[in-house]
BATISE-509409 format. One line per 2 residues: number of its first residue (from 1); their letters; for each residue x, y, z of C-alpha. Coordinates in steps of 0.02 Angstrom, whole numbers, plus 50000, padded with zeros to 5 digits. Example, Ala and Ser with C-alpha at 12.3 -4.5 7.8 and 13.67 -1.06 7.14 Angstrom:
BEGIN
1) as) 50615/49775/50390; 50684/49947/50357 .
END
This chain:
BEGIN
1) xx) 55816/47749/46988; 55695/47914/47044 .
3) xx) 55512/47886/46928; 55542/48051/46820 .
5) xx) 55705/47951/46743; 55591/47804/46718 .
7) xx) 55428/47909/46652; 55550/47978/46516 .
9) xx) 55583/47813/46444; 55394/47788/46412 .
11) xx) 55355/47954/46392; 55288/47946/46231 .
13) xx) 55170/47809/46298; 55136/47892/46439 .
15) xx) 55081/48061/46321; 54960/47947/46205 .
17) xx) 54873/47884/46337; 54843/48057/46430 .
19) xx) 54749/48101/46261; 54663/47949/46229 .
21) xx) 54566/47985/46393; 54545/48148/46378 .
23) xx) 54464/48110/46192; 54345/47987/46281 .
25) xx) 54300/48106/46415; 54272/48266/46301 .
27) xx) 54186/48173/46171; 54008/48115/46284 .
29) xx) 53994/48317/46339; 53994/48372/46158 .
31) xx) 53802/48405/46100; 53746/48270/45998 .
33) xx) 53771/48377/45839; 53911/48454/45850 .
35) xx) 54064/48431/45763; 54195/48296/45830 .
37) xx) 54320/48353/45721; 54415/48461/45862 .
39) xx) 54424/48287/45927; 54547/48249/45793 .
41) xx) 54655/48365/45795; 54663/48346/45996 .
43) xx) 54721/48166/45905; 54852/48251/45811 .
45) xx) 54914/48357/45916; 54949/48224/46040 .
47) xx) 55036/48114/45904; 55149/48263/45862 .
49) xx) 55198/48293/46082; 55231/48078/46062 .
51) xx) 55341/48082/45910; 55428/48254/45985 .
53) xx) 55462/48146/46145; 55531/48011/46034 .
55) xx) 55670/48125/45970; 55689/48161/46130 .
57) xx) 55723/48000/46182; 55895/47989/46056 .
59) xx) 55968/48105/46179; 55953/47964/46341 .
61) xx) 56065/47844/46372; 56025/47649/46332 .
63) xx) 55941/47557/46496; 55799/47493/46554 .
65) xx) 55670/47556/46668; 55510/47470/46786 .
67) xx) 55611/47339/46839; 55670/47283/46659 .
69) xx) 55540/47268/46573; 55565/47405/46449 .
71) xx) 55719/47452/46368; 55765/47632/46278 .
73) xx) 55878/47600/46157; 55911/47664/45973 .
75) xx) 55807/47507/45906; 55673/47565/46002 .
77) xx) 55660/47740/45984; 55693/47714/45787 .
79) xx) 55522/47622/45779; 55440/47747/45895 .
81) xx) 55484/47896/45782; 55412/47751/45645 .
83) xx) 55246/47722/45717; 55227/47915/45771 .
85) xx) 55232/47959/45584; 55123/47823/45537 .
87) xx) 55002/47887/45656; 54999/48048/45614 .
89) xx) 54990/48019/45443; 54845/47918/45464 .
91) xx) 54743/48046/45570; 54783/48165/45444 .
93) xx) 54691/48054/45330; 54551/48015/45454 .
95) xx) 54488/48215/45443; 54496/48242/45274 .
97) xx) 54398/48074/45223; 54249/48070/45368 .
99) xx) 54114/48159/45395; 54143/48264/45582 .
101) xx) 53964/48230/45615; 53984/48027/45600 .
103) xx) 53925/47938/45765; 54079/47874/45867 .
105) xx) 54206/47976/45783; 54270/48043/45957 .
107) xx) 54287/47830/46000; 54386/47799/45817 .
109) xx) 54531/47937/45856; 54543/47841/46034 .
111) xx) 54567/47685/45983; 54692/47746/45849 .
113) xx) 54791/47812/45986; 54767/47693/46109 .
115) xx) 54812/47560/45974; 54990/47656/45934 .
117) xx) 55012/47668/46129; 55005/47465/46112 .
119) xx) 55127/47452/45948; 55264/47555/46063 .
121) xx) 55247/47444/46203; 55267/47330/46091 .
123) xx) 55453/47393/46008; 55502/47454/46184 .
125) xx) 55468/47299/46285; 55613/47174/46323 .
127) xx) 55499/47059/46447; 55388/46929/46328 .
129) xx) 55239/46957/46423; 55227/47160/46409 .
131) xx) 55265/47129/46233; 55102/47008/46236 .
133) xx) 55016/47154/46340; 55057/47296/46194 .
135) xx) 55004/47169/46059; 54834/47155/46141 .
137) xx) 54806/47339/46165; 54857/47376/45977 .
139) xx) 54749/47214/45904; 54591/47261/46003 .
141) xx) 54581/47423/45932; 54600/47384/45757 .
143) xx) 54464/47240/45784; 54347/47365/45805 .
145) xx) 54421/47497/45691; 54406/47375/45571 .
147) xx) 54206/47353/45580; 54175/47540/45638 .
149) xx) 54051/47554/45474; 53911/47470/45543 .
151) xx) 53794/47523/45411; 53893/47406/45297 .
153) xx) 53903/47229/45288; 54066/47225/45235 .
155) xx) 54148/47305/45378; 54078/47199/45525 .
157) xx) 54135/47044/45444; 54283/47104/45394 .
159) xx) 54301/47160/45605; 54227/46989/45646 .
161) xx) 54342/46887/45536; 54515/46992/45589 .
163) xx) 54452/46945/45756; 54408/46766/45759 .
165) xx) 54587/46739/45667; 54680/46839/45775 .
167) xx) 54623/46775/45925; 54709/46603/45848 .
169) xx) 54891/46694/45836; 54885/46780/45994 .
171) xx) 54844/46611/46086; 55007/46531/45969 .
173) xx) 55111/46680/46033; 55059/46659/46200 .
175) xx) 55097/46478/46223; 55241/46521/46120 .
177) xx) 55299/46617/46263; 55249/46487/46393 .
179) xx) 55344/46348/46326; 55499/46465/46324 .
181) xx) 55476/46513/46503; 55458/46316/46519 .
183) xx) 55625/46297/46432; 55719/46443/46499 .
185) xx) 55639/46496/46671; 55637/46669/46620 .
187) xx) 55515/46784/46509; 55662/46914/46496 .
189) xx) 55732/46934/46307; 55924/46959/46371 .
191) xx) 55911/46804/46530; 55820/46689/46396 .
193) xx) 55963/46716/46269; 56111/46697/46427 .
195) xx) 56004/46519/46464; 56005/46456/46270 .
197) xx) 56189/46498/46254; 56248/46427/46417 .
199) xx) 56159/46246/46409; 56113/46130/46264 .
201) xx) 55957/46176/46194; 55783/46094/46243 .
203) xx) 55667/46053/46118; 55546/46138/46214 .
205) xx) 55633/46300/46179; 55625/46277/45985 .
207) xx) 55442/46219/45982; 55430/46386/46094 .
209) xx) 55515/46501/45952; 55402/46413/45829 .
211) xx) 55268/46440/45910; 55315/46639/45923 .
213) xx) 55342/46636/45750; 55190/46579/45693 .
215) xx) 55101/46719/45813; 55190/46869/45738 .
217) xx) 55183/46789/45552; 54999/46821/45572 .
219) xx) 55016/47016/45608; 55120/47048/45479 .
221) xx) 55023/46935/45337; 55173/46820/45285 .
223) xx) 55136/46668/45191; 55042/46559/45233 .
225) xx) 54955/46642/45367; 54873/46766/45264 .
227) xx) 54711/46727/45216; 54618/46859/45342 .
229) xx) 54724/47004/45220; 54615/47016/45069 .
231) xx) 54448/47004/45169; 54503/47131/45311 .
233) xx) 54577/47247/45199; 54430/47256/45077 .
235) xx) 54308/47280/45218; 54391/47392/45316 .
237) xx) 54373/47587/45296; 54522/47634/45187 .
239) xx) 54605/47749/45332; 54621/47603/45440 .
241) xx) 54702/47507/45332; 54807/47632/45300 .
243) xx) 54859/47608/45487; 54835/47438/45504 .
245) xx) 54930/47384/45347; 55093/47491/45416 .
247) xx) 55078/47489/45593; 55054/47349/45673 .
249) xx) 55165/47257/45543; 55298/47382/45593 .
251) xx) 55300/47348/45778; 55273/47161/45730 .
253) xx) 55432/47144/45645; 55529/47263/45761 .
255) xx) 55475/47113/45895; 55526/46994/45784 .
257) xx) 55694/47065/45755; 55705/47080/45963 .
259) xx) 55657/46905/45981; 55749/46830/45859 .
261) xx) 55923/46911/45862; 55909/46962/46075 .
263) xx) 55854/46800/46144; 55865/46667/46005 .
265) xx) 56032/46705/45911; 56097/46525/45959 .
267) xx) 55948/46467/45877; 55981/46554/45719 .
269) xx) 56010/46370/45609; 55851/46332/45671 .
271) xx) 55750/46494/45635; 55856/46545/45450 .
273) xx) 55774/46394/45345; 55608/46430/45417 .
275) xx) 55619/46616/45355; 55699/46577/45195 .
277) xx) 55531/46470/45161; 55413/46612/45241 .
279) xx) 55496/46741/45138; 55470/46623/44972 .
281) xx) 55303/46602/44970; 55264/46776/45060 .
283) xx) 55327/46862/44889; 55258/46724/44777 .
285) xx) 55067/46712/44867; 55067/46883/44885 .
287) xx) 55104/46942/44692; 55031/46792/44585 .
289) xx) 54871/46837/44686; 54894/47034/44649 .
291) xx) 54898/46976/44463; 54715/46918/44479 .
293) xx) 54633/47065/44580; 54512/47194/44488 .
295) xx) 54457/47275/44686; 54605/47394/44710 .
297) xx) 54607/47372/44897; 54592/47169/44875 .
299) xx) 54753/47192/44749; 54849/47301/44884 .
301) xx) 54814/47182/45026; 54922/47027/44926 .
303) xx) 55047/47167/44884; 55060/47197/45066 .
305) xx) 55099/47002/45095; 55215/47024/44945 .
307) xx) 55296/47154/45042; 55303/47053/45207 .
309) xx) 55416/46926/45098; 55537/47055/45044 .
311) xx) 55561/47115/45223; 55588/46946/45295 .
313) xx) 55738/46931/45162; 55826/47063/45273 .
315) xx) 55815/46910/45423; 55891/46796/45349 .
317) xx) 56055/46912/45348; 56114/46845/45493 .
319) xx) 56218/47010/45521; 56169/47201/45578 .
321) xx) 56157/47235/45407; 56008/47123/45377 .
323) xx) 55928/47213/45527; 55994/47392/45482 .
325) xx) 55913/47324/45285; 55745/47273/45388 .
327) xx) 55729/47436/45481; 55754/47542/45335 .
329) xx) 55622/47431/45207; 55484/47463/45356 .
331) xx) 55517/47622/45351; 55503/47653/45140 .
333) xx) 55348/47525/45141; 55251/47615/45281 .
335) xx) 55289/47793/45188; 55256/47706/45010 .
337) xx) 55097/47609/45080; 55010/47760/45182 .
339) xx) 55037/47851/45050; 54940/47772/44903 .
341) xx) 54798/47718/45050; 54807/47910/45059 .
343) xx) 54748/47924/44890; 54621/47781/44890 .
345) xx) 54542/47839/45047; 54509/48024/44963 .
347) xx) 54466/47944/44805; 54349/47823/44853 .
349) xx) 54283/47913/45030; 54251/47841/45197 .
351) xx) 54144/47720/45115; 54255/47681/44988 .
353) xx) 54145/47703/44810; 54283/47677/44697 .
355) xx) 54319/47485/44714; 54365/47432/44546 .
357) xx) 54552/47472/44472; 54410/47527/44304 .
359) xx) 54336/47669/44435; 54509/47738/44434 .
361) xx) 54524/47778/44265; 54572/47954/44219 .
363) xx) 54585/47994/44419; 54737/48096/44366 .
365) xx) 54639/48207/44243; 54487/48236/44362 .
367) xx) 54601/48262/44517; 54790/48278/44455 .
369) xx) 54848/48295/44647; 54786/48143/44706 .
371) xx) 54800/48043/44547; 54983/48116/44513 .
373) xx) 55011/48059/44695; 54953/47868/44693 .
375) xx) 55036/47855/44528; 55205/47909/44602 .
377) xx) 55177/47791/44769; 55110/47639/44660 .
379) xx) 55294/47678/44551; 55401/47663/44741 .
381) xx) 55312/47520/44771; 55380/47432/44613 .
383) xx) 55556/47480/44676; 55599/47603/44537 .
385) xx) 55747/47722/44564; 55754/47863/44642 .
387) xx) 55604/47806/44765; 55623/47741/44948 .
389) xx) 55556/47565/44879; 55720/47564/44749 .
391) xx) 55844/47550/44893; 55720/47467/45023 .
393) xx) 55700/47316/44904; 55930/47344/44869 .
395) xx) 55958/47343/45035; 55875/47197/45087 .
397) xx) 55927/47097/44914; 56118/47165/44936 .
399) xx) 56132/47101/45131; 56038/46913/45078 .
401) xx) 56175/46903/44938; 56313/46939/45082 .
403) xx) 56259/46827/45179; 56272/46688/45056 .
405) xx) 56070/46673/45011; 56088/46715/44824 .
407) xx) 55960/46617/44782; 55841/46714/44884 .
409) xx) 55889/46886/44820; 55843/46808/44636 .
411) xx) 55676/46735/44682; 55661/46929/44750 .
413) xx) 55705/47015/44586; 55604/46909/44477 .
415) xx) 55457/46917/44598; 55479/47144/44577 .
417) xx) 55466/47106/44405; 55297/47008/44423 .
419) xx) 55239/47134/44545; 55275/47287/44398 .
421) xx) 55135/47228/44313; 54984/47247/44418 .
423) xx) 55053/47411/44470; 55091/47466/44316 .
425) xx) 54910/47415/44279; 54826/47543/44388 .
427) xx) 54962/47681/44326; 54890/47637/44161 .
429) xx) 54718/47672/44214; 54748/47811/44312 .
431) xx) 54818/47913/44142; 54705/47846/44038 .
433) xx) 54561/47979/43971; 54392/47912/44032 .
435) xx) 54261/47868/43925; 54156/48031/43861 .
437) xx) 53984/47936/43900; 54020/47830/44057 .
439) xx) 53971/47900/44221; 54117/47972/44316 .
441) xx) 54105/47979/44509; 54125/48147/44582 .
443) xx) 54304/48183/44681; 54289/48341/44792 .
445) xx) 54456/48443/44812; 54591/48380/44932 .
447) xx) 54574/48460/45101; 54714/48531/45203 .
449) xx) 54735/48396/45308; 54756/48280/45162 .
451) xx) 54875/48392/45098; 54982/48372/45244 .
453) xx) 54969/48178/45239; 55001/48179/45042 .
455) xx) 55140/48309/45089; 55212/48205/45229 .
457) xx) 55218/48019/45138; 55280/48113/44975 .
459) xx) 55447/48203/45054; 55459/48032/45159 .
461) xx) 55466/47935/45018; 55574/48046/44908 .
463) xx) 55713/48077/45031; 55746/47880/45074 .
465) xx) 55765/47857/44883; 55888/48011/44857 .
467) xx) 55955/48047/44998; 55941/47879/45107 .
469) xx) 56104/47886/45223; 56016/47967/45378 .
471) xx) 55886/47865/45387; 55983/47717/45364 .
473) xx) 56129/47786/45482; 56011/47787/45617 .
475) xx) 55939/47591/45564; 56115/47544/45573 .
477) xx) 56130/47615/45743; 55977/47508/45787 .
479) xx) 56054/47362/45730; 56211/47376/45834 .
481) xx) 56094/47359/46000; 56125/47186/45972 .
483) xx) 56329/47148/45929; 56290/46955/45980 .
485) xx) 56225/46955/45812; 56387/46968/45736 .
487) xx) 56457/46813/45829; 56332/46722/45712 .
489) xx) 56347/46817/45550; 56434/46680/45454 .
491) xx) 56303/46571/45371; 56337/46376/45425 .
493) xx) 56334/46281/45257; 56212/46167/45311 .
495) xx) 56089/46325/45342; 56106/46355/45161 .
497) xx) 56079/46180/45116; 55908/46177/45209 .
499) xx) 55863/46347/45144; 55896/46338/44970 .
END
């Protein structure tokens, strides 16, 4: 195969990276003073060519490139056109809610983009140890995106604590990986699967997927490995955790999906229970502790665990559906979840001064754009119709029920309704007139950039709940990558058993 062939199945990759460097080399010969801002929109720009070269990528035919290690595929270039949009939507964010003159902004818009060059490695690789590779590149950079206010002492210890703890599930997913190569003698996602299906399986093979599992339960914030959310998230400048709450988790999961339906479908009694139970207590941790937050951001981060269950129902499928059901609920959350971290990021500022759910109150009568806009993502996020979280949350529930798990579609519908409270809560607050005499924190006017972002999540949002069957046309074509799935779309009884 000639390299231009092979450069156009990383291109987007390949056009990230260019502007990453270019940011870092630009930024040191700008006068001290001057505005960094043209910095960010070098950002944008650059996310814009990556997610143009993603739809570009639709039109080449599945295969792999650099010796097999990466694979174009529909799965793949459905997540890249995913974390494209996140990005941008994120920068977009980024310029409306810092200050151009803040030290080190030309370093934050790097590491954003360096850190989305790692989450597409990530949903492109099919060789364990490139996937370990992207991981790195995207967790480094929100590490330190994650304590870039250094005049706070939130920040750094939120940075220091998302650190410490994710060095721990990078070291599981790495010997995860090591014990499979033990197992299999491979590190390839398709050989590893041939190996598991053609022999009787090791034990060192399903201490090897545990081990993996563990790793990637981390980065997304299922249950119970997420007690660095609430910390991080609080800490955290509110347009990283925009990205970092939709991102990463989004290339997470499209690795998990790769792993566990391209190289461990054999395995699938083994891995089903084990989801079920992650799922469970995902949506239950994640919404009984919502009930309890007054900090907005603290209340969002269990959401976002809450979230992580419902997704993981769309696993336990067991049939392209569940994945098609996955794909599309990544897509509606990171839309739904951008979007109100949208809001609280112009609300609250860069330094986020509006903490409290109280702070919110009458947000929609001082700034009805912004508090119209939360209002209406904070309503998706409940699942209500006619929003992309209605038929993210139906098609996940709809392809568990298929697939026999019944049980786990009703723990997810009574765990919506628990979640309709605290939501409804800050609704509440944000219509409610505030008080004549209590002090009221200024909110300037949206900028055009925010716009854009508010514009963006909006439409996203509003076309997967109305008109849905594109979007979920082309998860459905991701799903069919993998038609082994299918072989093991009947649920063996005794996986039922152990799950429910």
């Amino acid at each position: 195969m000639s390299a231009t062939p092979q450069l156009l199945r990383i291109l987007p990759e390949v056009i990230l990276t260019v502007v990453g460097v270019l940011i870092m080399l630009i930024e040191p010969l700008l006068p001290k003073a001057k505005s960094r801002q043209s910095l960010g929109w070098l950002a944008v720009i650059g996310v814009i060519a990556a997610l143009a070269a993603s739809l570009y990528q639709y039109q080449l035919p599945a295969g792999t490139a650099f010796f097999g290690t990466v694979q174009t595929d529909a799965f793949s270039v459905f997540f890249h056109v995913l974390l494209c949009g996140i990005t941008l939507a994120c920068l977009l964010i980024t310029l409306d809610t810092t200050n151009a003159q803040t030290e080190g902004m030309g370093e934050f818009y790097a590491l954003a983009v360096f850190g989305t060059v790692g989450m597409l490695f990530m949903t492109t690789a099919v060789e364990l140890l490139l996937v370990f590779i992207g991981l790195e590149i995207s967790s480094i950079s929100t590490y330190i995106l994650a304590g870039f206010r250094k005049n706070t002492v939130k920040s750094p210890e939120s940075g220091l604590k998302y650190f410490l703890l994710g060095s721990f599930a990078t070291a599981f997913f790495l010997y995860g990986i090591a014990l499979t190569f033990g197992a299999t003698g491979t590190t390839r996602i398709d050989p590893i699967a041939g190996q598991l299906s053609s022999s009787a399986t090791p034990l060192l093979a399903i201490a090897g997927l545990a081990l993996i599992i563990i790793g990637l339960a981390f980065k997304v914030s299922a249950a119970p490995f997420q007690v660095w959310t609430p910390d991080v998230y609080e800490g955290a400048p509110s347009p990283v955790v925009a990205l970092m709450s939709t991102g990463p988790k989004a290339a997470a999961f499209a690795v998990l999906l790769r792993i566990l339906y391209g190289a461990f479908p054999s395995l699938h009694a083994d891995w089903v229970p084990v989801l079920w139970w992650l799922a469970v207590l995902s949506m239950f941790i994640g919404n009984l502790g919502a009930l309890r937050q007054k900090n907005v951001k603290r209340m969002l981060a269990y959401s976002s665990i809450a979230h992580a269950g419902y997704l993981l129902v769309g696993f336990t499928a067991l049939s392209p559906d569940g994945i098609a059901a996955a794909s599309f609920y990544a897509v509606s959350y990171a839309a739904m979840n951008v979007g109100v971290f949208a809001a609280v990021s112009h609300a609250g500022g860069f330094d986020d001064r509006l903490t409290l759910i109280e702070d919110y109150r009458g947000l929609a009568y001082r700034t009805p754009v912004i508090g119209g806009a939360m209002a209406f993502f904070l309503i998706s996020l409940i699942g209500i119709p006619f929003t992309g979280g209605f038929f993210g949350k139906f098609y996940v529930f709809t392809a568990a029920i298929h697939s026999g798990f019944v049980w786990l579609a009703i723990l997810g519908f009574i765990n919506s309704g628990i979640a309709a409270f605290y939501y409804l809560r800050v609704v509440a607050a944000i219509y409610t007139k505030p008080s004549e005499t209590a002090p009221v924190a200024h909110i300037p006017r949206a900028t055009t950039p925010m716009l854009f972002a508010l514009l963006l999540t909006v439409a996203a949002t509003l076309i997967l709940g109305i008109v849905p069957g594109r979007i979920l046309a082309k998860a459905k074509a991701a799903a069919e990558t993998y038609p082994a799935v299918s072989s093991a779309s009947t649920v063996n009884p005794q996986v039922l058993a152990a799950g429910q």
